[in-house]
C-alpha positions as CSV (number, residue, x, y, z in Angstrom):
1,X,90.1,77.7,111.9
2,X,86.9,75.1,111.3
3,X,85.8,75.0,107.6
4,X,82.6,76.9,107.0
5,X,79.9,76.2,104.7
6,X,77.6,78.5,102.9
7,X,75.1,78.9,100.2
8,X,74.6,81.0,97.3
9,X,72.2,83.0,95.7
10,X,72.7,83.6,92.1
11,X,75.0,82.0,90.3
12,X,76.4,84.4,87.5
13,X,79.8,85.9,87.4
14,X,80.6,87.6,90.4
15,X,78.7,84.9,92.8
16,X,79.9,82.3,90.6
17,X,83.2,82.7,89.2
18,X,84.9,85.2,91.7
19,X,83.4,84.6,95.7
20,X,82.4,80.7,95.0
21,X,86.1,80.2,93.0
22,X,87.2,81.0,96.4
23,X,85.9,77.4,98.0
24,X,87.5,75.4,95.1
25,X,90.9,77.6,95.8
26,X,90.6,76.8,99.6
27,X,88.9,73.7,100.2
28,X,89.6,73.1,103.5
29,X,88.2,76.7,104.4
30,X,84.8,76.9,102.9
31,X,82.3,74.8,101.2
32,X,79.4,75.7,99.2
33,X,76.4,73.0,100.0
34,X,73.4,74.7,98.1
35,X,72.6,77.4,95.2
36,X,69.4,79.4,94.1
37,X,69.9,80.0,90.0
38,X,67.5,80.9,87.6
39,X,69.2,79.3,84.8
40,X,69.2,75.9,84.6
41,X,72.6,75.9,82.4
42,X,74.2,77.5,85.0
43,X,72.9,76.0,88.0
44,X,73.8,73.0,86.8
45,X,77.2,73.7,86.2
46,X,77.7,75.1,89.8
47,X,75.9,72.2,91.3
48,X,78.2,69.8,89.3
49,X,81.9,71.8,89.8
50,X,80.9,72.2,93.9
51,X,79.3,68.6,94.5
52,X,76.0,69.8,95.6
53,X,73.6,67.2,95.2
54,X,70.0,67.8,93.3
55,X,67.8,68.2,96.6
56,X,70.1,71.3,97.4
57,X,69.7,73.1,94.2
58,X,66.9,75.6,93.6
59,X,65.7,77.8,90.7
60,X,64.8,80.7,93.0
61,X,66.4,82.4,96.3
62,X,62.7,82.0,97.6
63,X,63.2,78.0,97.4
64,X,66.3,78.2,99.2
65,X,65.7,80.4,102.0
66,X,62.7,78.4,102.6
67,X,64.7,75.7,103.8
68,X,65.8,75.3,107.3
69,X,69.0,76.8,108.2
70,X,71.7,74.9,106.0
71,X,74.7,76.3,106.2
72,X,77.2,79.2,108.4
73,X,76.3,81.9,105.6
74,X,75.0,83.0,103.0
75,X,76.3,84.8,99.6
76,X,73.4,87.2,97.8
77,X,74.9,87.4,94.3
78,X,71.0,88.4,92.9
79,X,70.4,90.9,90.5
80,X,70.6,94.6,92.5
81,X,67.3,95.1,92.9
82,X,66.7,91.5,94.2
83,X,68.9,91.9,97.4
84,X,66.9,93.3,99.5
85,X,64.4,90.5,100.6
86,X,66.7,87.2,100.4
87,X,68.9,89.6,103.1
88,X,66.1,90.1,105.3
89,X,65.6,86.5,105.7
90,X,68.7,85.4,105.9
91,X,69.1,87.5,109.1
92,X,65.8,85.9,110.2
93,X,67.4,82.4,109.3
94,X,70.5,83.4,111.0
95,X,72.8,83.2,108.4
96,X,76.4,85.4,108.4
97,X,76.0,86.9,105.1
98,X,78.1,88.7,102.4
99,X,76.1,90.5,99.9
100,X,77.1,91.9,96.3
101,X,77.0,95.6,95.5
102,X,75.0,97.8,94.7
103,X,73.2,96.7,98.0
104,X,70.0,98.2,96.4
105,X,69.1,101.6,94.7
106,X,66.5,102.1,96.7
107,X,66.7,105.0,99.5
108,X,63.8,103.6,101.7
109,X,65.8,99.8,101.5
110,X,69.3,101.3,102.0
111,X,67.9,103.0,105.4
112,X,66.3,100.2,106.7
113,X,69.7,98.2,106.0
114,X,71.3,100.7,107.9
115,X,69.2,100.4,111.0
116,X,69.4,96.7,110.4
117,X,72.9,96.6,110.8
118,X,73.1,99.1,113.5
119,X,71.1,96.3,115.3
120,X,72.3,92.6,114.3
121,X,74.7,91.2,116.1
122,X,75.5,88.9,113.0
123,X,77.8,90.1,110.4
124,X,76.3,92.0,107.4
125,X,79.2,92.5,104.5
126,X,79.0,94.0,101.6
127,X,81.2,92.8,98.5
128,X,82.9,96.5,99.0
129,X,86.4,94.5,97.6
130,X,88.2,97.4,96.9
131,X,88.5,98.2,100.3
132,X,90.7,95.0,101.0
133,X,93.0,95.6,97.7
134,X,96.7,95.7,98.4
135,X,96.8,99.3,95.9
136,X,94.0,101.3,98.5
137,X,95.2,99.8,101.6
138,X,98.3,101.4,101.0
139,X,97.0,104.4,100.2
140,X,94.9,104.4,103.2
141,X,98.1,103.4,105.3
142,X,100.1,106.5,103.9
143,X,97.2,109.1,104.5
144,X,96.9,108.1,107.9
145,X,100.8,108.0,108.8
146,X,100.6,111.5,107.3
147,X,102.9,111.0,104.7
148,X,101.4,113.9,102.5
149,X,99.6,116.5,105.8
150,X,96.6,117.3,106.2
151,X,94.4,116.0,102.5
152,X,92.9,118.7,100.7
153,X,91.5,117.1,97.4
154,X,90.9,113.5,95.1
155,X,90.6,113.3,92.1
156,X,89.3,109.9,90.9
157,X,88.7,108.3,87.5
158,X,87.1,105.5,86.9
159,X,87.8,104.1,83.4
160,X,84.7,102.2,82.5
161,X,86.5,100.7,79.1
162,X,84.8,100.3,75.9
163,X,83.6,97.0,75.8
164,X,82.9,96.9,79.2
165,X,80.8,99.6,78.3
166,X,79.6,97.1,75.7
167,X,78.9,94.4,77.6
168,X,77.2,94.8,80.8
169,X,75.9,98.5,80.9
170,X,74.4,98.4,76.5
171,X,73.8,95.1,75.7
172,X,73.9,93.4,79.1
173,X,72.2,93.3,83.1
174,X,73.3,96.8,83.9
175,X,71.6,98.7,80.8
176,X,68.6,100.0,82.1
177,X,68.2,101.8,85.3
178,X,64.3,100.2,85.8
179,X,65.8,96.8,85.4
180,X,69.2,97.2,87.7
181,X,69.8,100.7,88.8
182,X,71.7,103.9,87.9
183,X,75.4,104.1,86.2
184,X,76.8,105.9,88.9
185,X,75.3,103.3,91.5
186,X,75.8,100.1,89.5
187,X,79.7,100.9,88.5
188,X,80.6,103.3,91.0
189,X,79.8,102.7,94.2
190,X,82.8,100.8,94.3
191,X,84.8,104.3,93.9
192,X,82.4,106.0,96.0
193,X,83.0,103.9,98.8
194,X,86.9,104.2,98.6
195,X,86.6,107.9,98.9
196,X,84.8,107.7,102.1
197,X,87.3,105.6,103.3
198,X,90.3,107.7,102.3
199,X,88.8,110.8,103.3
200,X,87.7,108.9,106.6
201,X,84.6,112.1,107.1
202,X,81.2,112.2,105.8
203,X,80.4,113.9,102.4
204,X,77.8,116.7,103.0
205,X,76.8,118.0,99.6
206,X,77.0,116.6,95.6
207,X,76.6,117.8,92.3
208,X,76.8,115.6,89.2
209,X,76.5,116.3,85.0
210,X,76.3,113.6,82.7
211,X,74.3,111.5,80.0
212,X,73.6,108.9,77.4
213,X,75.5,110.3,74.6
214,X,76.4,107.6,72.3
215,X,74.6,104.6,72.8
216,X,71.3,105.6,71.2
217,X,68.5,105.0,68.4
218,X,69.1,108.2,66.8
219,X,72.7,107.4,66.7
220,X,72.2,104.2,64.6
221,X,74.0,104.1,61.3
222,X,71.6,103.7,58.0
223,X,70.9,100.2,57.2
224,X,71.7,98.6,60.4
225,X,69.8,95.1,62.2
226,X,68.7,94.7,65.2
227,X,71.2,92.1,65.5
228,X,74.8,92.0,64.2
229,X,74.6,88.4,62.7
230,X,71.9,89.8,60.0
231,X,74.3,90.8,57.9
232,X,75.6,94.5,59.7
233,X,77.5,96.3,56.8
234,X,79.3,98.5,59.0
235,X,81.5,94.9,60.5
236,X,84.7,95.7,59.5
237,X,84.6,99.4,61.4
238,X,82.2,98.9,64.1
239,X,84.2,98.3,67.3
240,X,81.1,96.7,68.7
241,X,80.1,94.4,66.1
242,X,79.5,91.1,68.4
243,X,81.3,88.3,66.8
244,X,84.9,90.1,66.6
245,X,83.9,91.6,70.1
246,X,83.5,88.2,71.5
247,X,85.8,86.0,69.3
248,X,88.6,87.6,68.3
249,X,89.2,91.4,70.4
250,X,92.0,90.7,72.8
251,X,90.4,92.8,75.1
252,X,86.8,92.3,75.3
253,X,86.5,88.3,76.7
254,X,89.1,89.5,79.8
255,X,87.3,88.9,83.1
256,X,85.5,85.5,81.3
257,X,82.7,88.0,79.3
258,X,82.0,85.0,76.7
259,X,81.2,82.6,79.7
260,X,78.4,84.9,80.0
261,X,77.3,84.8,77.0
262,X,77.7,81.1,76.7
263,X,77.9,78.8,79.3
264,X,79.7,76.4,77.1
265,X,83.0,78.3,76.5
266,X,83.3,77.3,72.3
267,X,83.1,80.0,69.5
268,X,80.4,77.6,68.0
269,X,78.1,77.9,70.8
270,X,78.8,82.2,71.4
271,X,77.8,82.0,67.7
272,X,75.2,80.3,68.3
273,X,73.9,82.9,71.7
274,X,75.0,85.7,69.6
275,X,72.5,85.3,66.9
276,X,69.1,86.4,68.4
277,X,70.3,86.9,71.9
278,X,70.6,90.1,73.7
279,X,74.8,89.9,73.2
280,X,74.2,90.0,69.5
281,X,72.4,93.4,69.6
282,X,73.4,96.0,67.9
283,X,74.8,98.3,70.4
284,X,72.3,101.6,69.3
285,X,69.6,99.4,69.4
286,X,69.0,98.4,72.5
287,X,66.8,98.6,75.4
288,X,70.0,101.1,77.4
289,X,69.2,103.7,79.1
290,X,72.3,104.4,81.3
291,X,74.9,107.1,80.9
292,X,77.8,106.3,79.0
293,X,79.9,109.3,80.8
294,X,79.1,111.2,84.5
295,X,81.5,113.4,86.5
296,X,80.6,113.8,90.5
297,X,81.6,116.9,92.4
298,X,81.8,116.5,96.2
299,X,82.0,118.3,99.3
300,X,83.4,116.1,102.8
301,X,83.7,117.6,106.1
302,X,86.7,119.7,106.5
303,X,85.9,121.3,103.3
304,X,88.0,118.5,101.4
305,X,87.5,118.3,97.7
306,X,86.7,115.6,95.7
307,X,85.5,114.3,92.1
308,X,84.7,111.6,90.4
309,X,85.0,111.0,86.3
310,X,83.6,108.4,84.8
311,X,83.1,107.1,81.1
312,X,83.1,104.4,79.0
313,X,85.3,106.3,76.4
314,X,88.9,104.8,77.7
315,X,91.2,101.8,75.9
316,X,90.9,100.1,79.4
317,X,88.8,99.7,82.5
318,X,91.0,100.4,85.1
319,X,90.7,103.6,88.4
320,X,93.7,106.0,88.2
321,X,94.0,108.5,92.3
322,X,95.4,111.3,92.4
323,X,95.3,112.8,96.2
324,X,96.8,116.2,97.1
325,X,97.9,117.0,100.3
326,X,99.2,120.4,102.1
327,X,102.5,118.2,102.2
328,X,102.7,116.4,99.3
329,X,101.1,113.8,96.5
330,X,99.9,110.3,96.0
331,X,98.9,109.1,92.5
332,X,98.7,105.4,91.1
333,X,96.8,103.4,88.8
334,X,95.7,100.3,90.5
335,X,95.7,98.0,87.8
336,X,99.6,98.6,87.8
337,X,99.8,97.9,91.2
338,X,102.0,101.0,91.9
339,X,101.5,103.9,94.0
340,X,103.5,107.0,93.6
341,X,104.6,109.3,96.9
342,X,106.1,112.9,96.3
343,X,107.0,114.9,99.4
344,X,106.9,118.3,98.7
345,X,109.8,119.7,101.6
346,X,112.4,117.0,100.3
347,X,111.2,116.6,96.9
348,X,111.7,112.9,97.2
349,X,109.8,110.7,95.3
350,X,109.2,107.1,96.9
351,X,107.6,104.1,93.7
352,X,105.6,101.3,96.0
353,X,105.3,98.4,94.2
354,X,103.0,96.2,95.6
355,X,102.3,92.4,94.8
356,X,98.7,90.9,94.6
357,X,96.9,87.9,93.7
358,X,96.5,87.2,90.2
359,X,92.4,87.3,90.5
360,X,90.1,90.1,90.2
361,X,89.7,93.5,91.1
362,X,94.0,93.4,91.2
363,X,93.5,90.9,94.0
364,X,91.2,92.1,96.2
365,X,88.0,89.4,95.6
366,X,90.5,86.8,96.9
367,X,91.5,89.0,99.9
368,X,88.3,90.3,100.8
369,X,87.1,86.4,100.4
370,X,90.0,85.8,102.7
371,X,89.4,88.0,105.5
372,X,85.2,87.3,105.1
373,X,85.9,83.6,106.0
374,X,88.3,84.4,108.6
375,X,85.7,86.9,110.0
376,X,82.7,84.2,110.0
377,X,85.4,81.8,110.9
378,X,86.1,83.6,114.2
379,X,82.6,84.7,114.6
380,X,81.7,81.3,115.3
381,X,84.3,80.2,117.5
382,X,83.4,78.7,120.8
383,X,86.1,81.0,122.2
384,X,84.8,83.9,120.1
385,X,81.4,83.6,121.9
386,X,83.4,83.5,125.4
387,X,84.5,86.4,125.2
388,X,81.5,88.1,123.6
389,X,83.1,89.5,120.1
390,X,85.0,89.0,117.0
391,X,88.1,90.8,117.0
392,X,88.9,90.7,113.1
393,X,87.6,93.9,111.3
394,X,84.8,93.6,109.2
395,X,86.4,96.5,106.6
396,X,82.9,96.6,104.8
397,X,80.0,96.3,106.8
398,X,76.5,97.3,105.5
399,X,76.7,100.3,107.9
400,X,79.8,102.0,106.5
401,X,78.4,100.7,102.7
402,X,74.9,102.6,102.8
403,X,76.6,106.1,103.2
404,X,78.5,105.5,99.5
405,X,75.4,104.2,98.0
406,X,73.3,107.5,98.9
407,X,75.7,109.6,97.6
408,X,75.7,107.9,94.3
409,X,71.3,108.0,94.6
410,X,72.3,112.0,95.6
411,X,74.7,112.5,92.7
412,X,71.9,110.9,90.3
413,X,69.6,113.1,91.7
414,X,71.5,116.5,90.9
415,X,72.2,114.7,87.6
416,X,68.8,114.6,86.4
417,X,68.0,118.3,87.7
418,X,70.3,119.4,85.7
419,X,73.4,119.6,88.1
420,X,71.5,121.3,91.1
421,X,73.7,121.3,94.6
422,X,72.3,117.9,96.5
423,X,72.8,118.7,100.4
424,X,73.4,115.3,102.2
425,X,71.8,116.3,105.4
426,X,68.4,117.3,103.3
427,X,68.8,114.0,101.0
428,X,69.0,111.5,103.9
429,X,65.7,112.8,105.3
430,X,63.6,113.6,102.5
431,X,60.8,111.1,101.3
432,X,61.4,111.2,97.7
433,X,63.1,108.8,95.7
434,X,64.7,108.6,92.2
């Protein structure tokens, strides 16, 4: 397999520290050769830990992509509602591209992506990593050896965690749905997206409760700052007051959060961000407008059930599956890497425990990494082009990816009118939008 080269666009957590920690794993298979990063610190620090010189480094995707083809592909780590243009020129540039989630959460962009890909002969993937985990893929392999019949229902939680909750969706990117998009989009198209593939039919209807409950104004204890460095009285028993949250909670700096904070991984200089930056905010008084809990109700072909739970309430963020079948049960937490298979004639109960990468998402952003270079790898092949087509299986291709995101833009929908029945069918061809 040739080594590939690629760019990126956006340089924060996921396009920096999970799909770009990839090239420094596997040298040999891909190189990054140019980035587009607002900030300075961190484009800096990418162009410095990749070896990308300063005439290859740009503050905007704009820059880049105006630049003559540079590399095999391209990675669109932008913020979600800045995904849609830098993909449309990449295409025209000619890049093979991988693009984060949420796509967009816009339902005139999602359909255009979805004629897009219907019609590019490039490859289009969407950073859909649970679908390459080693926790679902054996779920998906069971269900389809019909190990418990024919499936009948799902019932999904997504455990948002506390300070997750904290972090991105009240204090952080995610927090308001003008400036990103909705909850249920941002977080859980991820979950979405797995349910389709389990279920392997199209949803046809949704209905959806939920709100902001805790994280607001009117929620604010008395005599509270704006920030938590300005002398909070409620410290020692607010869960959320930023300097413990970021300095000394075991939990909270998981997944590298005080790398986002501060670029320059010291206590002194998180202080120093925490002080009058928005990661110092004082978690009922901010700009938030996202729900902090949402449950999804769904309808698939074959009248299979399904529903969704999410909230922000739970000790850890982790997705726990329970699937019922006319023959018997699957369940599993895929943080623990163990699924669970009761059949319901022998009563037998077969523990799979599977063993993953030690990286994110259990594993699966190195393995969908893996099997996205190998993909372009192959795409690109002299022999490849011989015979006309790539035969590895692009397991998350902006065609299958749309579908998940409209159901989450459906679910919102019946959300905000007050849990009213969303058909799929109607959704898909109406002109409004959220």
């Amino acid at each position: 397999m040739r080594k590939l080269t690629a760019i990126l666009m956006g340089a924060g957590h996921r396009g920096a520290d999970a799909y770009a920690e990839y090239a420094l794993a596997y040298p040999n298979e891909i190189e990054f050769v140019a980035v587009a990063e607002p900030r300075q610190d961190r484009r800096e620090e990418f162009c410095k830990i990749h070896g990308i010189s300063s005439d290859r480094s740009f503050a905007s995707w704009e820059e880049l992509l105006a630049q003559p083809k540079m590399a095999d592909c391209a990675f669109i780590c932008t913020q979600d509602r800045m995904h849609y243009e830098p993909l449309l020129k990449a295409v025209e540039l000619g890049y093979q591209i991988l693009i984060e989630k949420p796509i967009t959460p816009d339902k005139t962009e999602l359909l255009a992506i979805r004629e897009l890909a219907q019609k590019h002969d490039g490859i289009i993937s969407v950073a859909h990593v649970l679908r390459y985990s080693a926790f679902f893929s054996k779920i998906k392999e069971l269900l389809d050896q019909g190990a418990i019949g024919e499936l009948v229902n799902i019932q999904h939680m997504e455990s948002v965690g506390w300070w997750h909750m904290a972090h991105s969706f009240v204090r952080g990117n995610w927090r308001n749905t003008k400036e990103s998009c909705p909850m249920i989009l941002a977080k859980c198209c991820h979950d979405f997206d797995i349910l389709l593939w389990l279920v392997g039919k199209s949803c046809k209807a949704v209905s959806s409760f939920g709100s902001l409950k805790v994280f607001r104004k009117e929620n604010t204890p008395a005599n509270t700052p704006s920030h938590c460095l300005e002398g909070c009285s409620h410290r020692d028993d607010c869960p959320f007051y930023a300097p413990r949250f970021y300095l000394e909670n075991p939990q909270a700096p998981s997944g590298n959060l005080r790398r986002v904070v501060a670029i320059e991984d010291t206590d002194e200089a998180v202080l120093r961000a925490l002080a009058r930056g928005p990661y110092g905010r004082c978690v009922y008084r901010c700009d938030n407008d996202v729900v902090d809990h949402q449950i999804v109700n769904m309808v698939f072909e074959d009248d299979i059930t399904a529903s969704l739970t999410m909230s922000a309430f739970t000790e850890n963020c982790q997705r726990n599956i329970n699937l019922q079948g006319t023959l018997g049960q699957i369940t599993g937490c895929m943080e623990d890497n163990k699924v669970t298979l009761v059949n319901f004639a022998s009563g037998n109960k077969t523990e799979f425990t599977l063993q993953v990468p030690p990286t994110g998402h259990s594993g699966s952003d190195t393995l969908m990494m893996k099997t996205f270079v190998e993909m372009v790898a192959e795409k690109l092949s002299p022999e490849t082009s011989r015979n006309g087509s790539a035969g590895s299986k692009n397991r998350s291709d902006a065609l299958q990816s749309v579908e998940s995101h409209l159901i989450a833009l459906a679910a919102e929908k019946s959300r905000l009118s007050n849990g009213a029945l969303v058909q799929m069918a109607d959704f898909y061809t109406s002109q409004e939008s959220l």
